[in-house]
N, CA and C atoms as a LAMMPS dump frame, in Angstrom:
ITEM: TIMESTEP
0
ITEM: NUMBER OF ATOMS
558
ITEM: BOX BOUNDS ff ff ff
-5.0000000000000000e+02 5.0000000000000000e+02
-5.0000000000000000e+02 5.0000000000000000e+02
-5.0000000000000000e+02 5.0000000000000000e+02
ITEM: ATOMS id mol type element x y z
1 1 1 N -199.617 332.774 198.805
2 1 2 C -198.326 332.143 199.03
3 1 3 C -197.526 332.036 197.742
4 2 1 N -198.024 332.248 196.592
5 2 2 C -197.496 332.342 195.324
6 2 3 C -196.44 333.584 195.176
7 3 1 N -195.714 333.326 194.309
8 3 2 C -194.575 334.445 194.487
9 3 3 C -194.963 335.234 192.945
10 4 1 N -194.815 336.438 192.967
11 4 2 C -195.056 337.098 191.642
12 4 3 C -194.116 336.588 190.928
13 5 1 N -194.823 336.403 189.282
14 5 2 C -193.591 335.744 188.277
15 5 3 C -192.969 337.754 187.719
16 6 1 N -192.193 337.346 187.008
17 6 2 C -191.475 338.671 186.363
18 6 3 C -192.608 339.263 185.169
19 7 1 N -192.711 340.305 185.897
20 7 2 C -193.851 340.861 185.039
21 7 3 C -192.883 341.705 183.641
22 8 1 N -191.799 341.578 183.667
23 8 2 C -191.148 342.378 182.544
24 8 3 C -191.443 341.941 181.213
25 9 1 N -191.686 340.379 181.259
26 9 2 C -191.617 339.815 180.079
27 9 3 C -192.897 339.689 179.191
28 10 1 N -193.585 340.229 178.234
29 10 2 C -194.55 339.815 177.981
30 10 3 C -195.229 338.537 177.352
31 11 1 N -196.317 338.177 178.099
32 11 2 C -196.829 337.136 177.899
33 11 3 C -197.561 336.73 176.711
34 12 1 N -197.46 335.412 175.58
35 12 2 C -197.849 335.44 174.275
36 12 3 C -199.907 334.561 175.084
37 13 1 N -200.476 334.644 173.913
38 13 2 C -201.727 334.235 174.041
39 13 3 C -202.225 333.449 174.813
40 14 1 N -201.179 332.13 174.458
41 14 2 C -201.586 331.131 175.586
42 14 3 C -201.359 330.914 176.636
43 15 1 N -200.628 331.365 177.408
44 15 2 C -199.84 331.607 178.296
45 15 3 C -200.767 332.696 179.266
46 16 1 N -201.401 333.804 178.438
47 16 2 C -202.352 334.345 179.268
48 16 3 C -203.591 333.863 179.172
49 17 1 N -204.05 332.773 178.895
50 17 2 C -205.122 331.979 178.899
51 17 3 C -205.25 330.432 179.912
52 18 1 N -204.388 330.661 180.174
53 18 2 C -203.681 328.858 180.933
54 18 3 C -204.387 328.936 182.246
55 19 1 N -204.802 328.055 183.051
56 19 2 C -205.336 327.57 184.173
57 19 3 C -203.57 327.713 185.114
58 20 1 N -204.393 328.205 186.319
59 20 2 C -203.717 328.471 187.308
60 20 3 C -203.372 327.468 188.29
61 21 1 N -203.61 326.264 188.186
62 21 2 C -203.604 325.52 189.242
63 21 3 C -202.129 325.169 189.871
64 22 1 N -201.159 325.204 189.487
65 22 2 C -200.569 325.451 189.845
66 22 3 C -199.513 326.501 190.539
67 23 1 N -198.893 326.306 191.735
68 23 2 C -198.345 327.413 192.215
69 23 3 C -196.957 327.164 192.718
70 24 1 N -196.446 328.607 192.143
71 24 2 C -194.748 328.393 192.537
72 24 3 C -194.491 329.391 193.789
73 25 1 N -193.21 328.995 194.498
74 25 2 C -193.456 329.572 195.879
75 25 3 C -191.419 330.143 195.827
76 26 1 N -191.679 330.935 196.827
77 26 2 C -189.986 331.132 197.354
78 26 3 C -188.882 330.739 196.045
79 27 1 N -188.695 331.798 194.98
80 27 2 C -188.089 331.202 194.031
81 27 3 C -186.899 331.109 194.35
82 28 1 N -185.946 330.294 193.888
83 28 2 C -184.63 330.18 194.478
84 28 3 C -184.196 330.906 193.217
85 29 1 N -182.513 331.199 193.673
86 29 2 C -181.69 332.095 192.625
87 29 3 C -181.155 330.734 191.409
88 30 1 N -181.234 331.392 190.243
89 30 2 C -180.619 330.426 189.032
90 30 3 C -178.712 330.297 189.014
91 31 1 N -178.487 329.021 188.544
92 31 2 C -177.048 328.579 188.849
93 31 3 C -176.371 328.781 187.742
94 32 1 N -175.447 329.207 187.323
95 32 2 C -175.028 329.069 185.903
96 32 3 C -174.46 327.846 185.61
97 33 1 N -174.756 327.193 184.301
98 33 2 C -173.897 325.779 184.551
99 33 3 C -172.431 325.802 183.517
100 34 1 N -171.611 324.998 183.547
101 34 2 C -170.669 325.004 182.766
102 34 3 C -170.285 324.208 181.928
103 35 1 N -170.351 324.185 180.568
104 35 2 C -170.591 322.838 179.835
105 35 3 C -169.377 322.298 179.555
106 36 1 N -167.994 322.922 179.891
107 36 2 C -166.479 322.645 179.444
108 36 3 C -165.922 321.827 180.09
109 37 1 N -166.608 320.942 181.143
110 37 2 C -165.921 320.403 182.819
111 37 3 C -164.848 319.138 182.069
112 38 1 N -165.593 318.594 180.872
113 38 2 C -165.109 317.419 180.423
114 38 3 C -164.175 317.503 179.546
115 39 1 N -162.898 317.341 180.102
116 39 2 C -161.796 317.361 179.413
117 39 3 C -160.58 316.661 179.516
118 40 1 N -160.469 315.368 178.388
119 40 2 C -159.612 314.136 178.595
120 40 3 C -158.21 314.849 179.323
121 41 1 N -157.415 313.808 179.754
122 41 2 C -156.296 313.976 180.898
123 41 3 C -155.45 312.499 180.156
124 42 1 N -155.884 312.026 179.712
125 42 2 C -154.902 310.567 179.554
126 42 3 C -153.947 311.087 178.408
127 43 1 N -152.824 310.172 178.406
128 43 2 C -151.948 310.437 177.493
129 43 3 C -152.242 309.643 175.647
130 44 1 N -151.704 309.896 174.873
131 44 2 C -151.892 309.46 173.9
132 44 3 C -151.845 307.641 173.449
133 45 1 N -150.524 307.38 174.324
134 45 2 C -150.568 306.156 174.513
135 45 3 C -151.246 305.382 175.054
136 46 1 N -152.072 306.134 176.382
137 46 2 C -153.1 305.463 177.068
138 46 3 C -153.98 304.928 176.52
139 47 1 N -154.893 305.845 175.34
140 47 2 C -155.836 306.216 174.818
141 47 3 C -156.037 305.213 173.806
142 48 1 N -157.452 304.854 173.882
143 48 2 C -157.494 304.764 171.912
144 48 3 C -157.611 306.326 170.857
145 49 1 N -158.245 305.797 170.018
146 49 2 C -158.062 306.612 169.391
147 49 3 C -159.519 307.633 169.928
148 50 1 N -158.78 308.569 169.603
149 50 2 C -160.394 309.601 170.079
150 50 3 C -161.443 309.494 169.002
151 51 1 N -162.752 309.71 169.75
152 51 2 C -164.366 308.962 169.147
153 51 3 C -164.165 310.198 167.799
154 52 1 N -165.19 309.924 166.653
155 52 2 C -165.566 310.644 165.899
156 52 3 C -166.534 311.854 166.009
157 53 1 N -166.171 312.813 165.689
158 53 2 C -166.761 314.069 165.974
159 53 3 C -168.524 313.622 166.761
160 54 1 N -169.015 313.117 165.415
161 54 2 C -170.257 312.764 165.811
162 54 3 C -170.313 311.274 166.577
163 55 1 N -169.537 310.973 167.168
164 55 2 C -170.056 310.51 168.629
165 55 3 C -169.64 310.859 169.619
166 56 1 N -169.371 312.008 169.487
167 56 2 C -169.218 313.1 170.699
168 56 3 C -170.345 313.074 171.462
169 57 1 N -171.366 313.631 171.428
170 57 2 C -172.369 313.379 172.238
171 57 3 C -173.252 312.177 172.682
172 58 1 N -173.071 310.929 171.998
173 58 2 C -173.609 309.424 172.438
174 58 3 C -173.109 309.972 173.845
175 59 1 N -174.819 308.74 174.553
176 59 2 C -174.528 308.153 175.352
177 59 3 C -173.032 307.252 175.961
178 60 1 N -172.452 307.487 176.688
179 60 2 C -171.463 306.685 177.386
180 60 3 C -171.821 305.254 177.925
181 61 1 N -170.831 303.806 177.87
182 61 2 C -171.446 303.141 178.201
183 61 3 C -170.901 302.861 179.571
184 62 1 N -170.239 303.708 180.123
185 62 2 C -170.141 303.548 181.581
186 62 3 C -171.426 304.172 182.569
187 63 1 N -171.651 303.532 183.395
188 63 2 C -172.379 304.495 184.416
189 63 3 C -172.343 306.024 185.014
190 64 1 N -173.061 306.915 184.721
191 64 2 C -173.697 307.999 185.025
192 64 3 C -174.475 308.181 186.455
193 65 1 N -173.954 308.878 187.411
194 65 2 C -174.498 309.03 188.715
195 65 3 C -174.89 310.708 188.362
196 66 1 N -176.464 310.936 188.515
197 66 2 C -177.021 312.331 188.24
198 66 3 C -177.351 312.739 189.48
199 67 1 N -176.822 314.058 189.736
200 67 2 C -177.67 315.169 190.285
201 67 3 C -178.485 316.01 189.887
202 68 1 N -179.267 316.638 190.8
203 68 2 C -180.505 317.264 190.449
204 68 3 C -179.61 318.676 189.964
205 69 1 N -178.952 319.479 190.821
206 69 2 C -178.227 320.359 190.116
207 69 3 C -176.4 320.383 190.164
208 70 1 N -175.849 321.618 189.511
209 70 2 C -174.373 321.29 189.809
210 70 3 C -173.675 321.724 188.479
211 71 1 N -172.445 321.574 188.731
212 71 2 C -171.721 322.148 187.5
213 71 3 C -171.039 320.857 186.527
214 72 1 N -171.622 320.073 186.962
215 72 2 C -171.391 318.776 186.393
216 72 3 C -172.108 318.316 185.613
217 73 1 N -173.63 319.091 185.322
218 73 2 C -175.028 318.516 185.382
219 73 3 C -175.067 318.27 183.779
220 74 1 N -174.62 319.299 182.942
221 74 2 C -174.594 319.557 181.547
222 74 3 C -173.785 318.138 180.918
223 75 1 N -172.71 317.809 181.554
224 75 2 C -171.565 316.447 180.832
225 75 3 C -172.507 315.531 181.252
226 76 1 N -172.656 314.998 182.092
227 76 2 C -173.608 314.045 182.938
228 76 3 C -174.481 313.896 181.799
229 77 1 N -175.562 314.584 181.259
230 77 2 C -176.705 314.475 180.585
231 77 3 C -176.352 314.5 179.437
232 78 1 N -174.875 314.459 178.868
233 78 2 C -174.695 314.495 177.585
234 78 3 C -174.252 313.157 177.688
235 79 1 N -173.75 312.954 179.073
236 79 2 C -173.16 311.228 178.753
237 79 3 C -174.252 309.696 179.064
238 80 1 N -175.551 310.372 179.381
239 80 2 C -176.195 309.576 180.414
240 80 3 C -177.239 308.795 179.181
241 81 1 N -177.088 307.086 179.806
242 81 2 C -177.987 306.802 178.472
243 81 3 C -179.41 306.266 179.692
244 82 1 N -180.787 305.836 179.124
245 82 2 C -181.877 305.601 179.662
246 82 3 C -181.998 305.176 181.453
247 83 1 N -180.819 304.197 181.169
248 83 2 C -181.31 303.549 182.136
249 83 3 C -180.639 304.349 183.547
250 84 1 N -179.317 305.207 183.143
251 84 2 C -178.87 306.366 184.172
252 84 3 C -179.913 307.246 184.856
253 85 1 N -180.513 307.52 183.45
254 85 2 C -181.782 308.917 183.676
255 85 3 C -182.989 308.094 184.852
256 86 1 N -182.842 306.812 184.604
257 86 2 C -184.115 305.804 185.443
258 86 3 C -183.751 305.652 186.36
259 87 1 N -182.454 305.577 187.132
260 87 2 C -181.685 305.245 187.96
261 87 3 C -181.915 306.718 188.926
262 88 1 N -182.047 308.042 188.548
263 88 2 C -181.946 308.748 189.362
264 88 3 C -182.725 308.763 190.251
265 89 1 N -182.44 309.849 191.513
266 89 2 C -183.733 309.692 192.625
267 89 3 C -184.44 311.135 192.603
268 90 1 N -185.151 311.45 191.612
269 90 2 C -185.496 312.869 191.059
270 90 3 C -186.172 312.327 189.428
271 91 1 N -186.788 312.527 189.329
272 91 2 C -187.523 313.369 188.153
273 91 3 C -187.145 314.07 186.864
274 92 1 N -186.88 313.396 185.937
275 92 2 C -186.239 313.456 184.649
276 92 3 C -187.149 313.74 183.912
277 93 1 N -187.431 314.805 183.062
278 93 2 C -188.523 315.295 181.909
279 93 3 C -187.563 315.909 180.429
280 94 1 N -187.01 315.433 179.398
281 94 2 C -186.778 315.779 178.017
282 94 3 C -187.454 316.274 177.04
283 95 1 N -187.682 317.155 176.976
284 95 2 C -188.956 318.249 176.312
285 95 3 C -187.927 318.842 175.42
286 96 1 N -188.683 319.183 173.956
287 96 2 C -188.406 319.773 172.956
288 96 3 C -188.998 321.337 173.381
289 97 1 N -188.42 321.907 172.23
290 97 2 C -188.806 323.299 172.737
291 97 3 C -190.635 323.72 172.738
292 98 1 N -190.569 323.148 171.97
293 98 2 C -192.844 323.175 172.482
294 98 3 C -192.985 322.557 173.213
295 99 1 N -192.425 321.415 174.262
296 99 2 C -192.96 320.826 175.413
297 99 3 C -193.335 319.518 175.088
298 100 1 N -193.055 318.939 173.958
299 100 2 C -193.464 317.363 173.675
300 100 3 C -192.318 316.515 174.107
301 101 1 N -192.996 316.098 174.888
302 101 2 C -191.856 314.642 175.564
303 101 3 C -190.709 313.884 175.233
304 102 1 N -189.969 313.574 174.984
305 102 2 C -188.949 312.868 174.57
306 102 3 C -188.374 311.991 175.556
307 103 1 N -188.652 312.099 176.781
308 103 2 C -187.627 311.436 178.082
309 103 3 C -188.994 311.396 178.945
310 104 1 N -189.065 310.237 179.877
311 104 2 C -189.717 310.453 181.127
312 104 3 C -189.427 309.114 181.994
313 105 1 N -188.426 309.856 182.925
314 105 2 C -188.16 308.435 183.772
315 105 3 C -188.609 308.163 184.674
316 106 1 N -188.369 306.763 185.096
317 106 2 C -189.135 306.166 186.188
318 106 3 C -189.801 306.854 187.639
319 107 1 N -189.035 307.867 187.623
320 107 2 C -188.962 308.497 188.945
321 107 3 C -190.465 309.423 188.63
322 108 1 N -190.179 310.415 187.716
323 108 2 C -191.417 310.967 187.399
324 108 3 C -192.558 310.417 186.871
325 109 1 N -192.333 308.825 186.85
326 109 2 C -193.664 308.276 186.457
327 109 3 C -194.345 307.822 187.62
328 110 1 N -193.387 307.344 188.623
329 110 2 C -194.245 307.079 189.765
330 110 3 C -194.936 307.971 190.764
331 111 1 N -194.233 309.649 190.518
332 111 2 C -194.944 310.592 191.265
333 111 3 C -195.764 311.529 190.33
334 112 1 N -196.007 310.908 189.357
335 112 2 C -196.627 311.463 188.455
336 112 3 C -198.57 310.681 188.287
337 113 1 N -197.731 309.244 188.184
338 113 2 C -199.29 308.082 188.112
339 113 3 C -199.126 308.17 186.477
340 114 1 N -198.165 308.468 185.687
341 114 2 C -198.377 308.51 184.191
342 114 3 C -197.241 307.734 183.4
343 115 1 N -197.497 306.183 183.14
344 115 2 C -196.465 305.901 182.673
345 115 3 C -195.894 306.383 181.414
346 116 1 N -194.392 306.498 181.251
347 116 2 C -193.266 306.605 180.469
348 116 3 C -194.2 306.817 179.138
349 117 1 N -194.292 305.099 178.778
350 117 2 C -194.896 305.559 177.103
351 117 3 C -196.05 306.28 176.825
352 118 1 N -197.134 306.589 178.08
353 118 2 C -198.414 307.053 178.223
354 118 3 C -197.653 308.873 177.91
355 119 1 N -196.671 309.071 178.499
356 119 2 C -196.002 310.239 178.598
357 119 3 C -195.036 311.268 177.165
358 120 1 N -194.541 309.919 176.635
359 120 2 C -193.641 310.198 175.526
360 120 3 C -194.139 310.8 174.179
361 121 1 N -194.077 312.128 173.394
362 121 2 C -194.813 312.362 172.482
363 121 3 C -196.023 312.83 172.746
364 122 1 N -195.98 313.461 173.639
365 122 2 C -197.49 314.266 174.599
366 122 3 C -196.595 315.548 174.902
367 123 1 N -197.722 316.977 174.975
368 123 2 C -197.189 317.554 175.304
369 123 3 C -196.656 318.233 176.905
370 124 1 N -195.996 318.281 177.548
371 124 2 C -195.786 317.96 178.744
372 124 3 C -196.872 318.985 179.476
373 125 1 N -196.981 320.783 179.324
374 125 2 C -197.679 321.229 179.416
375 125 3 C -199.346 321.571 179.267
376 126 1 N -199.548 320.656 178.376
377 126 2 C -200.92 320.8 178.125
378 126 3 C -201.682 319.265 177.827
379 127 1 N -200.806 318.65 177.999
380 127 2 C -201.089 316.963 177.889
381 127 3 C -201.294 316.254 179.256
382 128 1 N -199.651 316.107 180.01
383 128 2 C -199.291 315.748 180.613
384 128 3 C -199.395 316.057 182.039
385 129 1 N -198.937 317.728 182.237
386 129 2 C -199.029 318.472 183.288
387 129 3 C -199.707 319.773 183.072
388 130 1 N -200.836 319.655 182.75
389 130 2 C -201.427 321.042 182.445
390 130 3 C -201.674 322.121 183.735
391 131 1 N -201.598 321.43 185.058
392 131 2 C -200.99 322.483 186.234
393 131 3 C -199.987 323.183 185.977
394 132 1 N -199.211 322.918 184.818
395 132 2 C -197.888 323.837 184.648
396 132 3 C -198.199 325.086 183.245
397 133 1 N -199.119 324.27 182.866
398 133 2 C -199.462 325.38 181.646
399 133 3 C -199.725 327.14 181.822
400 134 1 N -199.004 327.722 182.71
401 134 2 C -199.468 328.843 183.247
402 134 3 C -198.015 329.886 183.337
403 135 1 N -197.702 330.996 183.823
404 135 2 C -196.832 331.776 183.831
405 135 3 C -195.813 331.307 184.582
406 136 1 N -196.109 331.16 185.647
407 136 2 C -195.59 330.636 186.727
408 136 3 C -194.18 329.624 186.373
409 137 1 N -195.027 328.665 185.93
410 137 2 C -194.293 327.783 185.23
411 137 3 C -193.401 327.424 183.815
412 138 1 N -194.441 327.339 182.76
413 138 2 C -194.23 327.586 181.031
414 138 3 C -193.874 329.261 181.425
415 139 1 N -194.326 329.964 181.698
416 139 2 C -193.445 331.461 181.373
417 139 3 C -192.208 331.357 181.248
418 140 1 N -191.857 330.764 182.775
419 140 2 C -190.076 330.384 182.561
420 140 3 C -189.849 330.237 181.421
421 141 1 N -190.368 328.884 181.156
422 141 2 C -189.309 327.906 180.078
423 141 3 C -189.259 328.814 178.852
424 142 1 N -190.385 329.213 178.454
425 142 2 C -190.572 330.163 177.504
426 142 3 C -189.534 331.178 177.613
427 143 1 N -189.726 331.804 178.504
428 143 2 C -188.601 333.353 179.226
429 143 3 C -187.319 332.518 178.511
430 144 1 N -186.869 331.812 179.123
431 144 2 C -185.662 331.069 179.096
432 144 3 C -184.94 330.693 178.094
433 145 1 N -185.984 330.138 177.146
434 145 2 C -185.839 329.468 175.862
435 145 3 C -185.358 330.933 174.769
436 146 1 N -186.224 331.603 175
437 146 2 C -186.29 333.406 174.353
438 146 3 C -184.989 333.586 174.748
439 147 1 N -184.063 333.813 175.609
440 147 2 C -182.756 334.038 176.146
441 147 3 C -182.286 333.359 175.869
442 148 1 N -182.234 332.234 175.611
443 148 2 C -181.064 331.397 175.393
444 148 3 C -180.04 331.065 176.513
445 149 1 N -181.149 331.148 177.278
446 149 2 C -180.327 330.897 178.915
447 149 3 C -181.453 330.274 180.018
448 150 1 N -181.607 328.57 179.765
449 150 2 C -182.589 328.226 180.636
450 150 3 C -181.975 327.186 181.702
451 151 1 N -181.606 327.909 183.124
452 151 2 C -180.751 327.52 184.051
453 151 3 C -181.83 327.882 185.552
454 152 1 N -183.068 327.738 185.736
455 152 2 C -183.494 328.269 186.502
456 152 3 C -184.413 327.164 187.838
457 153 1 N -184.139 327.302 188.946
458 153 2 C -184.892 326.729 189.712
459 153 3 C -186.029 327.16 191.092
460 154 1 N -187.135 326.456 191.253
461 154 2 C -187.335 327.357 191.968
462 154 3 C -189.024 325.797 192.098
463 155 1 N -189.585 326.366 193.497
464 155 2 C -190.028 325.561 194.228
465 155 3 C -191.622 325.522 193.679
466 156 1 N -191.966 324.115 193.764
467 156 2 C -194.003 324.325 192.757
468 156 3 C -194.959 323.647 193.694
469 157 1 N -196.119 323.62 193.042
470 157 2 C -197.109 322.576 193.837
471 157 3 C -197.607 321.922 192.334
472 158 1 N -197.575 320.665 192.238
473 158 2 C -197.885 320.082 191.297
474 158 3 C -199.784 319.562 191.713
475 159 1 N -200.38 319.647 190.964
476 159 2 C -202.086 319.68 191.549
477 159 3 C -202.707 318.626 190.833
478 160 1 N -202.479 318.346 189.693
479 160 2 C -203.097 317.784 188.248
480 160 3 C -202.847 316.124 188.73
481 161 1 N -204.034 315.136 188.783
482 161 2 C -203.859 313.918 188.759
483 161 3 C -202.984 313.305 190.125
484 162 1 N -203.035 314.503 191.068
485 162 2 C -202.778 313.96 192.275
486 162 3 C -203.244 315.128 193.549
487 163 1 N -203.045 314.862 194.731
488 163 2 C -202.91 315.429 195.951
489 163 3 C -201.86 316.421 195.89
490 164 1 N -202.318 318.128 195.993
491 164 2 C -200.997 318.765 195.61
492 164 3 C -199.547 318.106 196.213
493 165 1 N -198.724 318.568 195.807
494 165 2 C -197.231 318.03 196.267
495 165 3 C -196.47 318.498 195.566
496 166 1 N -195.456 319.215 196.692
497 166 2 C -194.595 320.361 197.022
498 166 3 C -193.294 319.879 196.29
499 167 1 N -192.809 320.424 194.938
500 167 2 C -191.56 320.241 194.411
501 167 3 C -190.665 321.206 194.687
502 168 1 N -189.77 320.752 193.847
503 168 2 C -188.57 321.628 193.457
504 168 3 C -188.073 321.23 191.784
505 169 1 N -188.446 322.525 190.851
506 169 2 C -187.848 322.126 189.477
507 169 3 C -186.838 322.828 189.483
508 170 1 N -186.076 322.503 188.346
509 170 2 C -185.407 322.606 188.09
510 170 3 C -185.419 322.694 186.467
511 171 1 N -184.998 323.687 185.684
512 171 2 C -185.369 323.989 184.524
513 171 3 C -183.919 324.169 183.704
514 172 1 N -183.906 323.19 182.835
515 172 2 C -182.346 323.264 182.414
516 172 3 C -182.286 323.08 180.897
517 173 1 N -181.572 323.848 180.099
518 173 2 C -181.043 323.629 178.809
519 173 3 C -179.74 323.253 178.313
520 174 1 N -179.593 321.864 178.108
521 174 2 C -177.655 321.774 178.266
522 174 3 C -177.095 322.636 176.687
523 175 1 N -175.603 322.366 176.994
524 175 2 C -175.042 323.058 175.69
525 175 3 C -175.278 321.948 174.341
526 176 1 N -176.103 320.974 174.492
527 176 2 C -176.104 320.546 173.06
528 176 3 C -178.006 321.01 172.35
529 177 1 N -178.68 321.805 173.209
530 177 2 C -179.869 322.523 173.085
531 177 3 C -181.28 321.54 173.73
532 178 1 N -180.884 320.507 174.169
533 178 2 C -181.955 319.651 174.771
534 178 3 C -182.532 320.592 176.202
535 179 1 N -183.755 320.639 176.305
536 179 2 C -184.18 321.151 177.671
537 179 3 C -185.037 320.03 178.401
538 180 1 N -184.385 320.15 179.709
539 180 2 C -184.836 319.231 180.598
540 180 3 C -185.565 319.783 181.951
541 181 1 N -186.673 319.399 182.712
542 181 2 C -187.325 319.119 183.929
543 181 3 C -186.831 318.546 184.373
544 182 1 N -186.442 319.028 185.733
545 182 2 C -186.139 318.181 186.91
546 182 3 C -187.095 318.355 188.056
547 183 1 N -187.3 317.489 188.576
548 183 2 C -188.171 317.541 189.742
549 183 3 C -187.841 316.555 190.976
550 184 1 N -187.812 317.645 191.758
551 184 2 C -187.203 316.757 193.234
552 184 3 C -188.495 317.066 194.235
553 185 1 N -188.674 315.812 194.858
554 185 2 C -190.329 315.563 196.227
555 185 3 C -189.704 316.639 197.217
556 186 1 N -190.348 317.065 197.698
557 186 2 C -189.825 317.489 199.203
558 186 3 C -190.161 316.331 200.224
């Protein structure tokens, strides 16, 4: 029931060494996202003064309503501070480009069984979720990361520290270079 991953790409050491337990199924097609959506409209007078370069990307302190995907998804996550990301109804994962944790919200801790700080500074693949440590999965991100284009989703069985159960990730790199997991229950 596993779907062949893209055999074009070749696979580095570990990656062909990784436990299989996990399996990805029916891949869905990747979305392109658009990182330009956010663009002031008020007049000068309205306005204060516009933020400083570098707090361009802070957190916002208004509320953030996230979707799992969308063309919105990139501003959203540039504006979204903790408790937005906790607030969602999906599965929030902030991974550096080796896979060490930075983000893990509430949502993925409870379908996970791994709390937040148990999670943070671990590596997500080989710590955390080592069902994902395999092609299937890390190939992507890897694939992705190598391109400079990681926009991809597509359906898993998560196995590790629970009763399999049927996702949907979602594999995303916004335009300020953060890469994120998403994971939605079926």
């Amino acid at each position: 029931m596993a779907s062949s991953p893209d055999e074009s790409s070749p696979l580095d050491a570990d990656e062909q060494a990784t436990s299989l337990n996990g399996e990805a199924h029916d891949e869905a097609s990747t979305s392109a996202s658009s990182a330009d959506t956010h663009a002031a409209s008020s007049s000068p007078e309205e306005a204060p003064a516009p933020p400083e370069a570098s707090d361009k990307d802070a957190p916002s302190s208004e509320r953030v309503d996230l979707t799992f995907q969308g063309d919105d998804l990139d501003p959203k996550l540039g504006k979204a501070a903790p408790n937005d990301l906790n607030r969602a109804d999906f599965g929030i994962i902030k991974i550096d480009d080796d896979g060490q944790i930075l983000f893990f919200n509430q949502y993925e801790s409870e379908l996970s069984g791994v709390a937040p700080e148990e999670a943070v500074g671990k590596n997500f693949f080989t710590e955390i979720a080592p069902c994902t440590n395999n092609r299937l999965f890390r190939g992507r991100f890897k694939k992705g990361l190598r391109k400079d284009n990681l926009d991809e989703t597509f359906t898993y069985t998560y196995t590790y520290r629970m009763r399999p159960t049927l996702v949907t990730i979602h594999l995303y790199r916004d335009s300020r270079g953060a890469n994120w997991i998403m994971v939605q229950k079926f």
